[in-house]
C-alpha positions as a Markdown table, in Angstrom:
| # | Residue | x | y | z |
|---|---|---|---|---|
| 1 | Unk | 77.8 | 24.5 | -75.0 |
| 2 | Unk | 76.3 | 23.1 | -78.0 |
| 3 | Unk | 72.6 | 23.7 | -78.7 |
| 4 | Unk | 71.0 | 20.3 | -78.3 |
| 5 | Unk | 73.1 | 19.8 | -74.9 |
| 6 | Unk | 70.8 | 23.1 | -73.5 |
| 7 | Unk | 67.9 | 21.8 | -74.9 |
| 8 | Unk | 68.2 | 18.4 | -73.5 |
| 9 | Unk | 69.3 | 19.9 | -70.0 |
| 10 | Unk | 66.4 | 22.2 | -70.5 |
| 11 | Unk | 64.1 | 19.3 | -70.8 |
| 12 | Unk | 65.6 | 16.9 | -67.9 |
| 13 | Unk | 64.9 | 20.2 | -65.6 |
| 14 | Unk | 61.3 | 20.9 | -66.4 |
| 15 | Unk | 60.8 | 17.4 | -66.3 |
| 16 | Unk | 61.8 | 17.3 | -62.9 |
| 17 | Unk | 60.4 | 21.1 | -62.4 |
| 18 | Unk | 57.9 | 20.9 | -59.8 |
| 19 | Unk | 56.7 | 24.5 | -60.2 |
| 20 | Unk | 55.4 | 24.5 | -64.1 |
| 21 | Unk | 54.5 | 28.2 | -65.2 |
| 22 | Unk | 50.7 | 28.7 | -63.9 |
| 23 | Unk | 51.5 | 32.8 | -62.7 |
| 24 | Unk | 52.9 | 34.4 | -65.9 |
| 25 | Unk | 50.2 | 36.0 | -68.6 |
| 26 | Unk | 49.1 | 34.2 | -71.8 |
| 27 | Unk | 50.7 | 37.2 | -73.7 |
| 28 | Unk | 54.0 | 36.6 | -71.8 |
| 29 | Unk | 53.8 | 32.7 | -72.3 |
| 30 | Unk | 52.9 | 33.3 | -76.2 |
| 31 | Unk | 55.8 | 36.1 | -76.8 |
| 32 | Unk | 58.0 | 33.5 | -74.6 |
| 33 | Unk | 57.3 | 30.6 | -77.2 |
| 34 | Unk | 57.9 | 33.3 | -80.1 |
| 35 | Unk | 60.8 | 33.9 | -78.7 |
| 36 | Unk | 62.1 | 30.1 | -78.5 |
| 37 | Unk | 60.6 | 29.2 | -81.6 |
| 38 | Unk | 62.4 | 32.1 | -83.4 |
| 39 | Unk | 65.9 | 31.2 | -81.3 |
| 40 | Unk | 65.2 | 27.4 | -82.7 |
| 41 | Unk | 64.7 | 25.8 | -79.2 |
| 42 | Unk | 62.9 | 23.4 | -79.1 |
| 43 | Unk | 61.7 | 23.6 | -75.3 |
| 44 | Unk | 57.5 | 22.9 | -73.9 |
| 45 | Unk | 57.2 | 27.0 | -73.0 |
| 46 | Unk | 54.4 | 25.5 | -70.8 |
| 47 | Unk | 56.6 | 23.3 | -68.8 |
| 48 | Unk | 58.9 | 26.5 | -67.8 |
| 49 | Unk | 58.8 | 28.4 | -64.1 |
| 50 | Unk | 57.3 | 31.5 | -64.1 |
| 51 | Unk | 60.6 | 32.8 | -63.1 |
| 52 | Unk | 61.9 | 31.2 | -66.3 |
| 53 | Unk | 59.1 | 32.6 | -68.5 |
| 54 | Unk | 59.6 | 36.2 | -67.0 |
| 55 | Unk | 63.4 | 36.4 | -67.3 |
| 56 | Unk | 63.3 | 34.9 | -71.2 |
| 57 | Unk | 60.4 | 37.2 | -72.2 |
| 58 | Unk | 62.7 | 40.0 | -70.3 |
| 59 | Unk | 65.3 | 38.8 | -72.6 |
| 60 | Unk | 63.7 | 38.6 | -76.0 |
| 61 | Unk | 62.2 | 42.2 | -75.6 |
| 62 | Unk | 65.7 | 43.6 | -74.6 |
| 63 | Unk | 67.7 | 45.8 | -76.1 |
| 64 | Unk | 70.9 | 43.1 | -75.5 |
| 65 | Unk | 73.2 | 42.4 | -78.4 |
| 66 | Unk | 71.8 | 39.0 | -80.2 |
| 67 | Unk | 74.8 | 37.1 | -78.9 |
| 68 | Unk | 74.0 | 38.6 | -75.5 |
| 69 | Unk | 70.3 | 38.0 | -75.8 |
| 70 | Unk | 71.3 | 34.1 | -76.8 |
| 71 | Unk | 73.5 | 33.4 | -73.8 |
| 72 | Unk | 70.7 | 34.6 | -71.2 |
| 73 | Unk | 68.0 | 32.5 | -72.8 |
| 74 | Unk | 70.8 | 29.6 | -72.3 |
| 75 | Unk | 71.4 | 30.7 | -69.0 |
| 76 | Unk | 67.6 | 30.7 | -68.0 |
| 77 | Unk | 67.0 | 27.3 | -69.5 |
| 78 | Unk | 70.2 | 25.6 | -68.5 |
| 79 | Unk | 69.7 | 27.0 | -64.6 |
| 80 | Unk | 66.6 | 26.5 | -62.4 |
| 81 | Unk | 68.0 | 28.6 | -59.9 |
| 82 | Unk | 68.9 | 32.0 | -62.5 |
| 83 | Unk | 71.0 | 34.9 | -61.5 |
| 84 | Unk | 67.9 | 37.3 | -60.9 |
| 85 | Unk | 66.2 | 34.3 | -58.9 |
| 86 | Unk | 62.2 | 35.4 | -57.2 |
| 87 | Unk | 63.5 | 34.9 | -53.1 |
| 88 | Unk | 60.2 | 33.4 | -52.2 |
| 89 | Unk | 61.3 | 34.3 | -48.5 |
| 90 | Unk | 59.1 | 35.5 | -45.6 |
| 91 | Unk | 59.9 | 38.9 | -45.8 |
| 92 | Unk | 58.7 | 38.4 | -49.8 |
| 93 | Unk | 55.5 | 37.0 | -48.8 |
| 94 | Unk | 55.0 | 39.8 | -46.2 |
| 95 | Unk | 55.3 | 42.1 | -49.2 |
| 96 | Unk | 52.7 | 40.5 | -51.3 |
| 97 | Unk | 54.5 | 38.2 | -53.0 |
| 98 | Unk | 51.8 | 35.2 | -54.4 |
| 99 | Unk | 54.3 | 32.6 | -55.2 |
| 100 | Unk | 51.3 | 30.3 | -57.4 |
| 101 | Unk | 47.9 | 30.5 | -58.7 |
| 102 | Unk | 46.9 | 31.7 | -61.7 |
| 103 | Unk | 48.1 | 35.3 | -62.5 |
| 104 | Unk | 50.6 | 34.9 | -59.5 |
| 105 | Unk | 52.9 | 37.7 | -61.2 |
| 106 | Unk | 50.5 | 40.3 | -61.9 |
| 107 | Unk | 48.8 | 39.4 | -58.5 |
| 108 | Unk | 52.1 | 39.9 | -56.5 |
| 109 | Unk | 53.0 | 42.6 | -58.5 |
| 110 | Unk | 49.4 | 45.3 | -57.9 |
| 111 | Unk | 49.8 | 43.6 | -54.2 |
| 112 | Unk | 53.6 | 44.9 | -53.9 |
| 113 | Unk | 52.3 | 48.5 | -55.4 |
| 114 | Unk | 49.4 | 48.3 | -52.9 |
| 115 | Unk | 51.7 | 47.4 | -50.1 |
| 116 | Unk | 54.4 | 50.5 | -51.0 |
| 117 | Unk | 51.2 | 53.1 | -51.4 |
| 118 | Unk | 52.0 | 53.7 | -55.7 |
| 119 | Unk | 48.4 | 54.0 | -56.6 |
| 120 | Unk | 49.2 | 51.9 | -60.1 |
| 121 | Unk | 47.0 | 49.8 | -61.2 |
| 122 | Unk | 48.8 | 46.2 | -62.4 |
| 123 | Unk | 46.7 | 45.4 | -65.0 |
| 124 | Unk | 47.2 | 49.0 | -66.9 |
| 125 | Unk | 51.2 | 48.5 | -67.2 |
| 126 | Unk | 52.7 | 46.6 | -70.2 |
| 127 | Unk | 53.9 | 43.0 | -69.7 |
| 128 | Unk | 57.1 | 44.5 | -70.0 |
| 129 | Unk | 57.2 | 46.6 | -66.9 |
| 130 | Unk | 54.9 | 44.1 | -64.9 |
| 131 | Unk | 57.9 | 42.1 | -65.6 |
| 132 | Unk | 60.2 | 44.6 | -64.9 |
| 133 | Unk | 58.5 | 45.3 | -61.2 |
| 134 | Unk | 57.6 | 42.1 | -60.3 |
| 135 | Unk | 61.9 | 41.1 | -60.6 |
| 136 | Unk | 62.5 | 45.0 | -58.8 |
| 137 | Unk | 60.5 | 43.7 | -55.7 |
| 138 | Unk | 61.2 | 40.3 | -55.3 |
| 139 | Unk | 64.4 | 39.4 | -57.1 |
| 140 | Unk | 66.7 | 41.8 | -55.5 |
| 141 | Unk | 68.9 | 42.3 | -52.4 |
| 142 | Unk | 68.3 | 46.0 | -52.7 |
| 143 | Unk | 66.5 | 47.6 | -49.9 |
| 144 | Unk | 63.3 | 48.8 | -49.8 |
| 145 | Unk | 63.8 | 52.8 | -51.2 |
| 146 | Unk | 66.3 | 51.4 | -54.0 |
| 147 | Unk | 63.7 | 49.0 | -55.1 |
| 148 | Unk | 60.9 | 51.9 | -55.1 |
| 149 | Unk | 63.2 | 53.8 | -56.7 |
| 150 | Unk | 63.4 | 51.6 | -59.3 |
| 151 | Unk | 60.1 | 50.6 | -59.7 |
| 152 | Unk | 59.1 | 54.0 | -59.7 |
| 153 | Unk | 61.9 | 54.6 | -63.1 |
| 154 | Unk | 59.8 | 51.6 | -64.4 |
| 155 | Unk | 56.4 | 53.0 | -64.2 |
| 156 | Unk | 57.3 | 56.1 | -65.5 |
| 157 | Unk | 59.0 | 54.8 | -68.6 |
């Protein structure tokens, strides 16, 4: 799809976005605009979901193939609803997920630790692996031990 097609779909979403980033750090949101700026999209970082912001600054700090890397960034700005999509269901909420407010990831991520007894303390882990946690506890179908497993493999890398 060419470029300026993503970027104007891009922009017709967030304008119509009624969940704007307010959760997601200002070191993710500034390494998320790096990212775009360096990619040449010309997209309002600020206007993004925090779901958006945490899978593209996933993305741009991965070790994917530069093609690769390109056609998630795509992906998460073409799509509202991306693969690894936060559930935002009861059973999320019930496990400390804080779906807005400022800091709403790291918040829902140290309340997920909290809740599964890791004694981790959010704001020690890199943006990285908050970002890495925060899509292991909400964003998958796995159950519960898989996605301590996981987090656990997160934390200790």
């Amino acid at each position: 799809m060419p470029r300026a097609l993503i970027i104007a779909g891009a922009a017709a979403t967030i304008a119509t976005s009624t969940f704007a980033y307010e959760g997601a750090s200002d070191t993710m949101v500034d390494s998320v605009d790096e990212i775009l700026n360096r990619a040449g999209y010309d997209v309002p970082v600020t206007s993004l979901t925090d779901q958006q912001i945490v899978e593209i600054y996933l993305a741009g700090n991965s070790s994917m193939s530069p093609a690769e890397r390109t056609q998630r960034i795509e992906t998460v700005l073409e799509n509202e609803a991306v693969t690894a999509t936060i559930l935002k269901t009861d059973e999320d909420r019930d496990w400390g997920l804080v779906v807005t407010g400022e800091h709403s990831v790291k918040t829902s991520v140290q309340n997920y630790l909290d809740r599964v007894g890791l004694d981790v303390d959010a704001d020690a882990l890199t943006e990285e692996q908050v970002a890495q946690i925060y899509f292991a506890a909400f964003g998958s179908d796995g159950s519960p031990a898989s996605r301590l497993d996981q987090i656990e493999d997160i934390i200790s890398n």
